[in-house]
C-alpha positions as CSV (number, residue, x, y, z in Angstrom):
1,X,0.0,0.0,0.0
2,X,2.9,2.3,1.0
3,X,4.8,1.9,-2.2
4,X,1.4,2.1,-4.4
5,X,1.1,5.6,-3.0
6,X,4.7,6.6,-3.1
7,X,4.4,5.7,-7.2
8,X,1.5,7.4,-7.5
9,X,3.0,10.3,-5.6
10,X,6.1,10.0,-7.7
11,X,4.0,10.1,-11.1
12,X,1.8,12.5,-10.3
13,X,4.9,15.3,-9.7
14,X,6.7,14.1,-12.5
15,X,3.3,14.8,-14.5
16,X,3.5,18.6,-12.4
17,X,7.0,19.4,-13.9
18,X,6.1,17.8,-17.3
19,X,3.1,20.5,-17.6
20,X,4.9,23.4,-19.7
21,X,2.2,25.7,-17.8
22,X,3.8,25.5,-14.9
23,X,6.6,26.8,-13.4
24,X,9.1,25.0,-10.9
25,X,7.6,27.1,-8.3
26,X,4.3,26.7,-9.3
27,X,5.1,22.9,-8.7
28,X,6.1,24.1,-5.4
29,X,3.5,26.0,-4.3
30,X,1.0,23.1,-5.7
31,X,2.9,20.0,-3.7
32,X,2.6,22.5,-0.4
33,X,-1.2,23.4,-1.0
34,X,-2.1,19.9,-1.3
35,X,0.4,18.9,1.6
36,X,-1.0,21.7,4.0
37,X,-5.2,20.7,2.7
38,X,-4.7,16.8,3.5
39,X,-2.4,17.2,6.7
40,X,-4.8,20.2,8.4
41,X,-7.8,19.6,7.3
42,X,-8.7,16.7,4.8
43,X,-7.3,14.0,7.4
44,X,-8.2,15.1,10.7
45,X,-11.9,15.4,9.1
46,X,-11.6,11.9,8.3
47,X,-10.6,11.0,11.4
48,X,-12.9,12.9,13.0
49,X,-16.1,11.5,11.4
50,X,-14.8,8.1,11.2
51,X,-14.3,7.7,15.3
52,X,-17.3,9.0,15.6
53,X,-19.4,6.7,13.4
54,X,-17.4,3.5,14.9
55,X,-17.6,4.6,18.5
56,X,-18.0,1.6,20.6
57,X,-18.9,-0.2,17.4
58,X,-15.0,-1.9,17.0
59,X,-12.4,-3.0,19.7
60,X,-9.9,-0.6,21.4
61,X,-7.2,-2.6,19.2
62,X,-8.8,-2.1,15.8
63,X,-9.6,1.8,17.1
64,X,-5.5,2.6,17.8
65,X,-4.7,1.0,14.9
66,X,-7.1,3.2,12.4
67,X,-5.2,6.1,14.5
68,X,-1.6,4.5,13.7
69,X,-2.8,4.7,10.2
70,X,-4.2,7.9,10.0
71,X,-1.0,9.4,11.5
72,X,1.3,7.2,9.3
73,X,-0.5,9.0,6.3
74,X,-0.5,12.3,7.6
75,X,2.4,13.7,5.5
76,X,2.3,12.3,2.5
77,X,4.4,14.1,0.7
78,X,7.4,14.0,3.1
79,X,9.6,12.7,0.4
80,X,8.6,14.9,-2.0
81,X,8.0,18.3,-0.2
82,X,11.4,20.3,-1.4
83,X,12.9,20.2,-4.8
84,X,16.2,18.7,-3.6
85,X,14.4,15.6,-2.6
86,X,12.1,15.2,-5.7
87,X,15.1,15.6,-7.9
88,X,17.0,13.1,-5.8
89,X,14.2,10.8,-6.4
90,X,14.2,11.5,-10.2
91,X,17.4,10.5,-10.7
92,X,17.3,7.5,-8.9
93,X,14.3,6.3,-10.3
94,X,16.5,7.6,-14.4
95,X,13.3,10.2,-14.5
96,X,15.8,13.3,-14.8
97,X,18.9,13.1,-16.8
98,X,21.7,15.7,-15.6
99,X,22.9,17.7,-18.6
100,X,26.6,17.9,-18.5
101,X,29.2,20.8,-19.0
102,X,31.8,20.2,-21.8
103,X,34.7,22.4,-21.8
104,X,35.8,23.5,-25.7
105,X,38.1,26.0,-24.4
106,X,39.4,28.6,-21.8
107,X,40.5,31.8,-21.6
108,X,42.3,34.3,-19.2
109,X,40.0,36.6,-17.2
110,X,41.9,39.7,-14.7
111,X,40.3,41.1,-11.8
112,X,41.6,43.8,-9.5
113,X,41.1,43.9,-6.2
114,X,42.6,46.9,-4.5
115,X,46.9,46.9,-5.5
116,X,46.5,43.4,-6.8
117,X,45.6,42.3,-10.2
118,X,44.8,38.4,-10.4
119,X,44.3,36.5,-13.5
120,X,42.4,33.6,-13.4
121,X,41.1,30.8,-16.4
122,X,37.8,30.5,-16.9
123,X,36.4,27.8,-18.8
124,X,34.1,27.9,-22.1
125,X,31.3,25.1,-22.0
126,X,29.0,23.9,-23.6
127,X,26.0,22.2,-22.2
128,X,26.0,18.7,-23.1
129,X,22.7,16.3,-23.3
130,X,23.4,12.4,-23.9
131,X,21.1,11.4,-26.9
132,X,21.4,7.5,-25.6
133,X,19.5,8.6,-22.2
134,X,17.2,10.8,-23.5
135,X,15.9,8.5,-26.4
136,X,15.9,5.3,-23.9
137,X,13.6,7.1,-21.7
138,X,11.3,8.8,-24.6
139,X,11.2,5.7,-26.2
140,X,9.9,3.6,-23.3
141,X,7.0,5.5,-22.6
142,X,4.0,3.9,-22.1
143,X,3.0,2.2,-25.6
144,X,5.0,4.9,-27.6
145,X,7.6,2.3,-29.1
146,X,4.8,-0.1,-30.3
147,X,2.9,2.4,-31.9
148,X,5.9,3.9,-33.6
149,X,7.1,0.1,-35.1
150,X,3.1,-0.6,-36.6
151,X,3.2,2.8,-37.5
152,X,6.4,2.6,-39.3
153,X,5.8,-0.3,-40.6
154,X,2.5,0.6,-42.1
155,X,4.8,3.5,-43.9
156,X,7.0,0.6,-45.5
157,X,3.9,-1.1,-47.2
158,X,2.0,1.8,-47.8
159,X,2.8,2.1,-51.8
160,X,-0.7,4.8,-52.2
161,X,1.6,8.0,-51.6
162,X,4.6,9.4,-50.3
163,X,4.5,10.8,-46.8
164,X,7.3,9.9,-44.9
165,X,11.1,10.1,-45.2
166,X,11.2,6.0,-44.2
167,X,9.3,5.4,-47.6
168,X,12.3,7.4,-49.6
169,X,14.6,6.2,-51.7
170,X,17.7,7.4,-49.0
171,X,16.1,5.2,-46.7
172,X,16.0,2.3,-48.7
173,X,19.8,2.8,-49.4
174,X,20.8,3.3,-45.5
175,X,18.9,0.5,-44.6
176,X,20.2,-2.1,-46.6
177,X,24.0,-0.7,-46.4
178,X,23.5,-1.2,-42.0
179,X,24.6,-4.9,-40.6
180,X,23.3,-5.0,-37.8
181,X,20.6,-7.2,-35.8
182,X,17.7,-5.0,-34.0
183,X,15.1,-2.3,-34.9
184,X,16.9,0.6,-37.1
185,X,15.4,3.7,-36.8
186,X,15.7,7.2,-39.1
187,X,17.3,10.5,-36.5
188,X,17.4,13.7,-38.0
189,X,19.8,16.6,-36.5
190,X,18.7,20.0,-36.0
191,X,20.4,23.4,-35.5
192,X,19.0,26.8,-35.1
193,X,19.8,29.9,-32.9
194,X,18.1,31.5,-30.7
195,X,18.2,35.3,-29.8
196,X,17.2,35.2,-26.0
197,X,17.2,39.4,-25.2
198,X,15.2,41.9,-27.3
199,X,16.7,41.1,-30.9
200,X,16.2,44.9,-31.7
201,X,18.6,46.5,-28.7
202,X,21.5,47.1,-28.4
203,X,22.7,44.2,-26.3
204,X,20.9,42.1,-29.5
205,X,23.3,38.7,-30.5
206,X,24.9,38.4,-27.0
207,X,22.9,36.1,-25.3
208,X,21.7,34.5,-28.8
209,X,22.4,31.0,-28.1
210,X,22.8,27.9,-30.3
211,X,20.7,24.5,-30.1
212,X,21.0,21.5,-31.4
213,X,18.6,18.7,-31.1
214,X,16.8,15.4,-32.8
215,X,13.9,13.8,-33.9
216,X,12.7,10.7,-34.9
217,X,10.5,11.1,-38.1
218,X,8.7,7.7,-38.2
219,X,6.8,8.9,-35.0
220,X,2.7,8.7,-35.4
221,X,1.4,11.9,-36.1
222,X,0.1,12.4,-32.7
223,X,3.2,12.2,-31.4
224,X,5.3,13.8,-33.8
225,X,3.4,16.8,-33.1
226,X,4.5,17.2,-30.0
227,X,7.5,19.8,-28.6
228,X,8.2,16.6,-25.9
229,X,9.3,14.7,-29.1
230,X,12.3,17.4,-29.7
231,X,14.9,15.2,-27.9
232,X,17.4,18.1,-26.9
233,X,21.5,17.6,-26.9
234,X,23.4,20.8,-26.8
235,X,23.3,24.6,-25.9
236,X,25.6,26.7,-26.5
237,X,26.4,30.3,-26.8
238,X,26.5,31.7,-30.8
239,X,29.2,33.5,-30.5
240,X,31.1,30.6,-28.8
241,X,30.5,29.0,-32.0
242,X,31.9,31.5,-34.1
243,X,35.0,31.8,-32.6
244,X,36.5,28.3,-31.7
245,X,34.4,26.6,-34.7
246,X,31.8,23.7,-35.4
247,X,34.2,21.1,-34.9
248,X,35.0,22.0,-31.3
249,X,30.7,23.0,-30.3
250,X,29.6,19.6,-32.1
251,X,32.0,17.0,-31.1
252,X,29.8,16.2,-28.7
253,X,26.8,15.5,-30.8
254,X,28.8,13.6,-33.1
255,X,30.1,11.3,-30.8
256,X,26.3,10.3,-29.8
257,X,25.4,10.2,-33.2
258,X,28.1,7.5,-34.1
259,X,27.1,5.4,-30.6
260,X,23.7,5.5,-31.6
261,X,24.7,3.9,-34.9
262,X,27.3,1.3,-34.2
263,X,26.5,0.3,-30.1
264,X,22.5,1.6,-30.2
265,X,20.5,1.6,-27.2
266,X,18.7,-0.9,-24.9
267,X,14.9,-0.4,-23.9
268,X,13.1,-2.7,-21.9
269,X,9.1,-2.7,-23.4
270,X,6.8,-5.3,-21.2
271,X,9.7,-6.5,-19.5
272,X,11.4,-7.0,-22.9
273,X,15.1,-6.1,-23.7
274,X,15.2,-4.4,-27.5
275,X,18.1,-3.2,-28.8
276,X,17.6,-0.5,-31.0
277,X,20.0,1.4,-33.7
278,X,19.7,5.3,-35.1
279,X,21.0,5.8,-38.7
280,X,21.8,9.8,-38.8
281,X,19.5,9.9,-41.6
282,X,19.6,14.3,-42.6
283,X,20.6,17.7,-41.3
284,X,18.2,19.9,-40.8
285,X,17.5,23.7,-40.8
286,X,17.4,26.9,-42.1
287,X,19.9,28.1,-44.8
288,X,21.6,30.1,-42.4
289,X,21.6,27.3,-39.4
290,X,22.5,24.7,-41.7
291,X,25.4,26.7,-43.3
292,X,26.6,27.4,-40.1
293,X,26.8,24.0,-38.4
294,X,28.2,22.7,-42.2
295,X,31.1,25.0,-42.0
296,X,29.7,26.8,-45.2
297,X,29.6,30.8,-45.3
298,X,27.2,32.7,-43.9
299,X,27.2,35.4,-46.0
300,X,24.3,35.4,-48.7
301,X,24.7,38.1,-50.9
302,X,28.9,37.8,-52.4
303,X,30.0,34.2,-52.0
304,X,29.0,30.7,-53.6
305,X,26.8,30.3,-50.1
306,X,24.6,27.5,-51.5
307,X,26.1,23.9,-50.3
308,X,24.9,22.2,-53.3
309,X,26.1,23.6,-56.1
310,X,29.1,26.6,-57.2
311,X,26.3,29.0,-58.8
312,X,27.1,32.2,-58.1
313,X,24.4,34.4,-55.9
314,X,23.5,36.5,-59.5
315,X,22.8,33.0,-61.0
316,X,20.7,31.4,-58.5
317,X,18.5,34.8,-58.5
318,X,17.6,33.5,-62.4
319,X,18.2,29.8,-62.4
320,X,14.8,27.5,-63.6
321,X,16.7,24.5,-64.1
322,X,19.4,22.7,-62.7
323,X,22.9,22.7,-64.1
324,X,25.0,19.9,-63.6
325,X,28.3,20.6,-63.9
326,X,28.0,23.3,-61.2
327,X,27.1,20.4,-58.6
328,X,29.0,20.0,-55.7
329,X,30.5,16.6,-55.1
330,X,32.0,14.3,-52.4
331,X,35.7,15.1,-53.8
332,X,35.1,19.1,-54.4
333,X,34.1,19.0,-51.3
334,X,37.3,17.6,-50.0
335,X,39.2,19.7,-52.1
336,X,37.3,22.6,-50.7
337,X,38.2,21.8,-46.8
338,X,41.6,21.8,-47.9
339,X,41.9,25.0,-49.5
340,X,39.4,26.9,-47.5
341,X,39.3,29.5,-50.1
342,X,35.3,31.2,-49.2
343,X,35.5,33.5,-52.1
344,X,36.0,30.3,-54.9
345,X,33.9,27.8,-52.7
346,X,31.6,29.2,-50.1
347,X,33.1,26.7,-47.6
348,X,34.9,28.3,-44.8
349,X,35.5,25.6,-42.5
Protein backbone atom coordinates (compact mmCIF):
# COMPACT_ATOMS: atom_id res chain seq x y z
CA UNK A 1 0.00 0.00 0.00
CA UNK A 2 2.88 2.29 0.96
CA UNK A 3 4.85 1.92 -2.20
CA UNK A 4 1.42 2.09 -4.37
CA UNK A 5 1.14 5.58 -2.96
CA UNK A 6 4.75 6.55 -3.10
CA UNK A 7 4.43 5.72 -7.21
CA UNK A 8 1.50 7.42 -7.54
CA UNK A 9 2.96 10.32 -5.64
CA UNK A 10 6.14 9.99 -7.67
CA UNK A 11 4.00 10.13 -11.08
CA UNK A 12 1.78 12.46 -10.28
CA UNK A 13 4.91 15.28 -9.71
CA UNK A 14 6.71 14.09 -12.48
CA UNK A 15 3.28 14.82 -14.51
CA UNK A 16 3.54 18.56 -12.41
CA UNK A 17 7.00 19.41 -13.85
CA UNK A 18 6.11 17.85 -17.33
CA UNK A 19 3.10 20.48 -17.61
CA UNK A 20 4.87 23.44 -19.67
CA UNK A 21 2.19 25.67 -17.85
CA UNK A 22 3.75 25.52 -14.91
CA UNK A 23 6.64 26.84 -13.40
CA UNK A 24 9.09 25.01 -10.91
CA UNK A 25 7.56 27.07 -8.28
CA UNK A 26 4.29 26.71 -9.27
CA UNK A 27 5.13 22.95 -8.72
CA UNK A 28 6.13 24.13 -5.43
CA UNK A 29 3.55 25.96 -4.30
CA UNK A 30 1.01 23.11 -5.68
CA UNK A 31 2.88 19.99 -3.67
CA UNK A 32 2.61 22.52 -0.37
CA UNK A 33 -1.17 23.43 -1.04
CA UNK A 34 -2.15 19.85 -1.29
CA UNK A 35 0.37 18.92 1.62
CA UNK A 36 -0.97 21.69 3.95
CA UNK A 37 -5.19 20.73 2.75
CA UNK A 38 -4.67 16.78 3.49
CA UNK A 39 -2.44 17.20 6.66
CA UNK A 40 -4.83 20.15 8.36
CA UNK A 41 -7.77 19.65 7.27
CA UNK A 42 -8.72 16.71 4.81
CA UNK A 43 -7.29 13.96 7.39
CA UNK A 44 -8.17 15.13 10.67
CA UNK A 45 -11.92 15.44 9.15
CA UNK A 46 -11.59 11.93 8.33
CA UNK A 47 -10.62 11.03 11.40
CA UNK A 48 -12.91 12.92 13.04
CA UNK A 49 -16.09 11.51 11.40
CA UNK A 50 -14.76 8.12 11.20
CA UNK A 51 -14.25 7.66 15.30
CA UNK A 52 -17.34 8.98 15.60
CA UNK A 53 -19.36 6.69 13.36
CA UNK A 54 -17.45 3.54 14.92
CA UNK A 55 -17.57 4.59 18.46
CA UNK A 56 -17.98 1.64 20.63
CA UNK A 57 -18.86 -0.22 17.36
CA UNK A 58 -15.02 -1.93 17.05
CA UNK A 59 -12.41 -2.95 19.68
CA UNK A 60 -9.92 -0.56 21.41
CA UNK A 61 -7.19 -2.58 19.19
CA UNK A 62 -8.83 -2.08 15.80
CA UNK A 63 -9.64 1.82 17.13
CA UNK A 64 -5.47 2.59 17.85
CA UNK A 65 -4.68 1.04 14.90
CA UNK A 66 -7.08 3.24 12.39
CA UNK A 67 -5.25 6.12 14.54
CA UNK A 68 -1.62 4.50 13.72
CA UNK A 69 -2.83 4.70 10.21
CA UNK A 70 -4.22 7.88 9.96
CA UNK A 71 -0.99 9.44 11.50
CA UNK A 72 1.33 7.17 9.27
CA UNK A 73 -0.52 8.97 6.34
CA UNK A 74 -0.53 12.28 7.59
CA UNK A 75 2.38 13.71 5.47
CA UNK A 76 2.32 12.30 2.46
CA UNK A 77 4.45 14.08 0.75
CA UNK A 78 7.42 14.03 3.08
CA UNK A 79 9.64 12.66 0.44
CA UNK A 80 8.62 14.95 -2.02
CA UNK A 81 7.97 18.33 -0.21
CA UNK A 82 11.38 20.31 -1.37
CA UNK A 83 12.85 20.19 -4.81
CA UNK A 84 16.19 18.75 -3.58
CA UNK A 85 14.42 15.57 -2.58
CA UNK A 86 12.12 15.22 -5.72
CA UNK A 87 15.14 15.57 -7.89
CA UNK A 88 17.00 13.12 -5.85
CA UNK A 89 14.22 10.77 -6.42
CA UNK A 90 14.20 11.48 -10.17
CA UNK A 91 17.41 10.49 -10.65
CA UNK A 92 17.31 7.45 -8.93
CA UNK A 93 14.30 6.33 -10.34
CA UNK A 94 16.47 7.61 -14.42
CA UNK A 95 13.33 10.24 -14.53
CA UNK A 96 15.80 13.27 -14.83
CA UNK A 97 18.89 13.11 -16.75
CA UNK A 98 21.71 15.71 -15.61
CA UNK A 99 22.85 17.74 -18.62
CA UNK A 100 26.61 17.88 -18.54
CA UNK A 101 29.16 20.80 -19.01
CA UNK A 102 31.81 20.20 -21.84
CA UNK A 103 34.67 22.39 -21.81
CA UNK A 104 35.81 23.53 -25.65
CA UNK A 105 38.14 26.01 -24.44
CA UNK A 106 39.39 28.55 -21.82
CA UNK A 107 40.47 31.78 -21.56
CA UNK A 108 42.30 34.30 -19.16
CA UNK A 109 39.98 36.62 -17.18
CA UNK A 110 41.88 39.68 -14.73
CA UNK A 111 40.27 41.09 -11.80
CA UNK A 112 41.55 43.79 -9.51
CA UNK A 113 41.11 43.92 -6.16
CA UNK A 114 42.60 46.92 -4.49
CA UNK A 115 46.88 46.89 -5.51
CA UNK A 116 46.55 43.40 -6.80
CA UNK A 117 45.64 42.32 -10.17
CA UNK A 118 44.79 38.39 -10.45
CA UNK A 119 44.26 36.50 -13.46
CA UNK A 120 42.39 33.61 -13.37
CA UNK A 121 41.13 30.78 -16.41
CA UNK A 122 37.77 30.45 -16.88
CA UNK A 123 36.39 27.82 -18.76
CA UNK A 124 34.13 27.89 -22.09
CA UNK A 125 31.28 25.12 -22.02
CA UNK A 126 28.96 23.92 -23.56
CA UNK A 127 26.03 22.17 -22.19
CA UNK A 128 26.02 18.71 -23.12
CA UNK A 129 22.66 16.33 -23.25
CA UNK A 130 23.44 12.44 -23.92
CA UNK A 131 21.15 11.44 -26.87
CA UNK A 132 21.35 7.46 -25.58
CA UNK A 133 19.46 8.55 -22.19
CA UNK A 134 17.15 10.79 -23.47
CA UNK A 135 15.88 8.54 -26.36
CA UNK A 136 15.94 5.33 -23.87
CA UNK A 137 13.62 7.09 -21.68
CA UNK A 138 11.32 8.80 -24.65
CA UNK A 139 11.21 5.70 -26.20
CA UNK A 140 9.85 3.64 -23.34
CA UNK A 141 6.96 5.45 -22.64
CA UNK A 142 3.97 3.85 -22.13
CA UNK A 143 2.99 2.21 -25.57
CA UNK A 144 5.03 4.93 -27.62
CA UNK A 145 7.55 2.35 -29.12
CA UNK A 146 4.76 -0.11 -30.29
CA UNK A 147 2.94 2.38 -31.88
CA UNK A 148 5.92 3.86 -33.56
CA UNK A 149 7.05 0.10 -35.12
CA UNK A 150 3.09 -0.59 -36.57
CA UNK A 151 3.24 2.83 -37.52
CA UNK A 152 6.43 2.62 -39.31
CA UNK A 153 5.76 -0.29 -40.64
CA UNK A 154 2.50 0.63 -42.09
CA UNK A 155 4.82 3.47 -43.88
CA UNK A 156 7.02 0.56 -45.49
CA UNK A 157 3.94 -1.06 -47.16
CA UNK A 158 1.96 1.80 -47.79
CA UNK A 159 2.79 2.14 -51.77
CA UNK A 160 -0.73 4.84 -52.19
CA UNK A 161 1.61 8.01 -51.57
CA UNK A 162 4.64 9.41 -50.34
CA UNK A 163 4.47 10.77 -46.81
CA UNK A 164 7.32 9.86 -44.93
CA UNK A 165 11.07 10.10 -45.18
CA UNK A 166 11.23 6.01 -44.24
CA UNK A 167 9.29 5.40 -47.59
CA UNK A 168 12.26 7.37 -49.62
CA UNK A 169 14.64 6.15 -51.72
CA UNK A 170 17.67 7.36 -48.99
CA UNK A 171 16.08 5.22 -46.67
CA UNK A 172 16.02 2.29 -48.68
CA UNK A 173 19.76 2.76 -49.36
CA UNK A 174 20.78 3.26 -45.50
CA UNK A 175 18.95 0.45 -44.55
CA UNK A 176 20.21 -2.09 -46.58
CA UNK A 177 23.96 -0.73 -46.37
CA UNK A 178 23.53 -1.19 -42.03
CA UNK A 179 24.60 -4.94 -40.64
CA UNK A 180 23.27 -4.99 -37.80
CA UNK A 181 20.62 -7.24 -35.82
CA UNK A 182 17.74 -5.03 -34.00
CA UNK A 183 15.13 -2.26 -34.90
CA UNK A 184 16.92 0.64 -37.07
CA UNK A 185 15.42 3.75 -36.84
CA UNK A 186 15.73 7.16 -39.07
CA UNK A 187 17.28 10.49 -36.48
CA UNK A 188 17.35 13.73 -37.96
CA UNK A 189 19.75 16.61 -36.48
CA UNK A 190 18.68 20.01 -35.99
CA UNK A 191 20.39 23.36 -35.50
CA UNK A 192 18.96 26.77 -35.08
CA UNK A 193 19.85 29.88 -32.94
CA UNK A 194 18.14 31.50 -30.71
CA UNK A 195 18.22 35.29 -29.77
CA UNK A 196 17.22 35.25 -25.98
CA UNK A 197 17.22 39.43 -25.16
CA UNK A 198 15.16 41.92 -27.28
CA UNK A 199 16.72 41.12 -30.88
CA UNK A 200 16.19 44.90 -31.74
CA UNK A 201 18.61 46.49 -28.69
CA UNK A 202 21.46 47.09 -28.43
CA UNK A 203 22.69 44.18 -26.29
CA UNK A 204 20.90 42.15 -29.54
CA UNK A 205 23.25 38.71 -30.49
CA UNK A 206 24.94 38.35 -27.01
CA UNK A 207 22.89 36.08 -25.27
CA UNK A 208 21.70 34.54 -28.84
CA UNK A 209 22.43 30.98 -28.09
CA UNK A 210 22.75 27.94 -30.28
CA UNK A 211 20.65 24.53 -30.08
CA UNK A 212 21.02 21.47 -31.40
CA UNK A 213 18.63 18.65 -31.09
CA UNK A 214 16.84 15.42 -32.84
CA UNK A 215 13.85 13.78 -33.87
CA UNK A 216 12.70 10.68 -34.86
CA UNK A 217 10.51 11.13 -38.12
CA UNK A 218 8.70 7.73 -38.23
CA UNK A 219 6.79 8.91 -34.99
CA UNK A 220 2.74 8.68 -35.36
CA UNK A 221 1.40 11.88 -36.11
CA UNK A 222 0.06 12.44 -32.70
CA UNK A 223 3.21 12.21 -31.39
CA UNK A 224 5.27 13.79 -33.79
CA UNK A 225 3.39 16.84 -33.07
CA UNK A 226 4.52 17.22 -29.98
CA UNK A 227 7.52 19.75 -28.65
CA UNK A 228 8.16 16.60 -25.92
CA UNK A 229 9.27 14.71 -29.15
CA UNK A 230 12.25 17.37 -29.71
CA UNK A 231 14.90 15.22 -27.90
CA UNK A 232 17.44 18.11 -26.86
CA UNK A 233 21.45 17.60 -26.91
CA UNK A 234 23.36 20.85 -26.77
CA UNK A 235 23.32 24.59 -25.88
CA UNK A 236 25.56 26.68 -26.48
CA UNK A 237 26.44 30.29 -26.77
CA UNK A 238 26.55 31.75 -30.75
CA UNK A 239 29.18 33.48 -30.51
CA UNK A 240 31.15 30.63 -28.83
CA UNK A 241 30.52 29.04 -32.05
CA UNK A 242 31.87 31.51 -34.12
CA UNK A 243 35.05 31.83 -32.62
CA UNK A 244 36.45 28.29 -31.70
CA UNK A 245 34.39 26.57 -34.65
CA UNK A 246 31.85 23.74 -35.40
CA UNK A 247 34.18 21.13 -34.86
CA UNK A 248 35.01 22.05 -31.27
CA UNK A 249 30.66 22.96 -30.30
CA UNK A 250 29.64 19.56 -32.05
CA UNK A 251 32.01 17.02 -31.13
CA UNK A 252 29.82 16.17 -28.69
CA UNK A 253 26.85 15.53 -30.80
CA UNK A 254 28.79 13.64 -33.15
CA UNK A 255 30.13 11.26 -30.80
CA UNK A 256 26.31 10.32 -29.84
CA UNK A 257 25.44 10.18 -33.25
CA UNK A 258 28.09 7.52 -34.09
CA UNK A 259 27.12 5.45 -30.58
CA UNK A 260 23.70 5.52 -31.64
CA UNK A 261 24.72 3.89 -34.91
CA UNK A 262 27.34 1.32 -34.22
CA UNK A 263 26.48 0.28 -30.15
CA UNK A 264 22.50 1.58 -30.23
CA UNK A 265 20.51 1.65 -27.16
CA UNK A 266 18.69 -0.88 -24.92
CA UNK A 267 14.93 -0.35 -23.93
CA UNK A 268 13.06 -2.66 -21.87
CA UNK A 269 9.07 -2.66 -23.42
CA UNK A 270 6.81 -5.32 -21.19
CA UNK A 271 9.68 -6.46 -19.47
CA UNK A 272 11.41 -7.01 -22.88
CA UNK A 273 15.08 -6.10 -23.74
CA UNK A 274 15.23 -4.42 -27.47
CA UNK A 275 18.08 -3.21 -28.81
CA UNK A 276 17.64 -0.49 -30.99
CA UNK A 277 20.03 1.42 -33.72
CA UNK A 278 19.70 5.35 -35.09
CA UNK A 279 21.01 5.81 -38.69
CA UNK A 280 21.76 9.81 -38.85
CA UNK A 281 19.53 9.87 -41.59
CA UNK A 282 19.60 14.35 -42.56
CA UNK A 283 20.62 17.67 -41.26
CA UNK A 284 18.17 19.87 -40.75
CA UNK A 285 17.47 23.68 -40.75
CA UNK A 286 17.36 26.91 -42.05
CA UNK A 287 19.89 28.07 -44.83
CA UNK A 288 21.63 30.12 -42.39
CA UNK A 289 21.58 27.28 -39.43
CA UNK A 290 22.50 24.69 -41.70
CA UNK A 291 25.40 26.70 -43.34
CA UNK A 292 26.60 27.44 -40.09
CA UNK A 293 26.79 24.03 -38.45
CA UNK A 294 28.24 22.70 -42.20
CA UNK A 295 31.13 25.01 -42.02
CA UNK A 296 29.68 26.84 -45.24
CA UNK A 297 29.62 30.76 -45.33
CA UNK A 298 27.23 32.71 -43.91
CA UNK A 299 27.18 35.35 -45.97
CA UNK A 300 24.27 35.36 -48.67
CA UNK A 301 24.71 38.06 -50.90
CA UNK A 302 28.90 37.81 -52.36
CA UNK A 303 30.01 34.23 -52.02
CA UNK A 304 29.03 30.70 -53.56
CA UNK A 305 26.77 30.25 -50.11
CA UNK A 306 24.61 27.51 -51.55
CA UNK A 307 26.09 23.94 -50.29
CA UNK A 308 24.88 22.18 -53.26
CA UNK A 309 26.12 23.55 -56.13
CA UNK A 310 29.13 26.56 -57.22
CA UNK A 311 26.32 28.99 -58.85
CA UNK A 312 27.14 32.24 -58.14
CA UNK A 313 24.42 34.45 -55.94
CA UNK A 314 23.53 36.50 -59.52
CA UNK A 315 22.84 32.99 -61.05
CA UNK A 316 20.67 31.44 -58.46
CA UNK A 317 18.50 34.79 -58.45
CA UNK A 318 17.60 33.49 -62.37
CA UNK A 319 18.17 29.84 -62.36
CA UNK A 320 14.82 27.50 -63.65
CA UNK A 321 16.72 24.53 -64.09
CA UNK A 322 19.43 22.72 -62.66
CA UNK A 323 22.94 22.68 -64.13
CA UNK A 324 24.97 19.88 -63.57
CA UNK A 325 28.31 20.62 -63.94
CA UNK A 326 27.97 23.30 -61.25
CA UNK A 327 27.06 20.41 -58.58
CA UNK A 328 28.96 20.00 -55.71
CA UNK A 329 30.46 16.61 -55.13
CA UNK A 330 32.02 14.35 -52.40
CA UNK A 331 35.71 15.06 -53.81
CA UNK A 332 35.07 19.11 -54.42
CA UNK A 333 34.06 19.01 -51.33
CA UNK A 334 37.27 17.57 -50.03
CA UNK A 335 39.23 19.73 -52.06
CA UNK A 336 37.27 22.59 -50.70
CA UNK A 337 38.19 21.75 -46.81
CA UNK A 338 41.64 21.79 -47.89
CA UNK A 339 41.93 25.02 -49.50
CA UNK A 340 39.43 26.93 -47.50
CA UNK A 341 39.31 29.50 -50.06
CA UNK A 342 35.32 31.16 -49.20
CA UNK A 343 35.47 33.46 -52.12
CA UNK A 344 36.02 30.34 -54.87
CA UNK A 345 33.89 27.78 -52.73
CA UNK A 346 31.61 29.15 -50.05
CA UNK A 347 33.11 26.67 -47.61
CA UNK A 348 34.88 28.32 -44.80
CA UNK A 349 35.45 25.61 -42.46
Amino acid sequence: MKMDLYNEILMATCQLYGNLRFSRNDVQFIIEFVQNFVENIYNPRLHKQLSENLYNAVSEEATDEIRKTFKKYKNVFGDFNTEDKRLRIYKQHGFLIDPIDVPIASSERSSVCGEKISIKNKYITITHIPLKYSLTQFLQIDRLFDALIEYKDFLMQDQTALTNFVQGQLWKKQLSEFDKDGVVLPLFGYHDDVETGNSMGSHSKINEVGAVYATIPCLPTNFASKLESIVMSDIFYSNDRKQYGNALICKSFIADLKKLREEGIEIQICNKKIKVYFITSLILGDNLGLNSMLGFTSSFTKTMWCRICYASPDKIHFMTNEDERLLRTVESYKNDVKKLCVSESGVNE
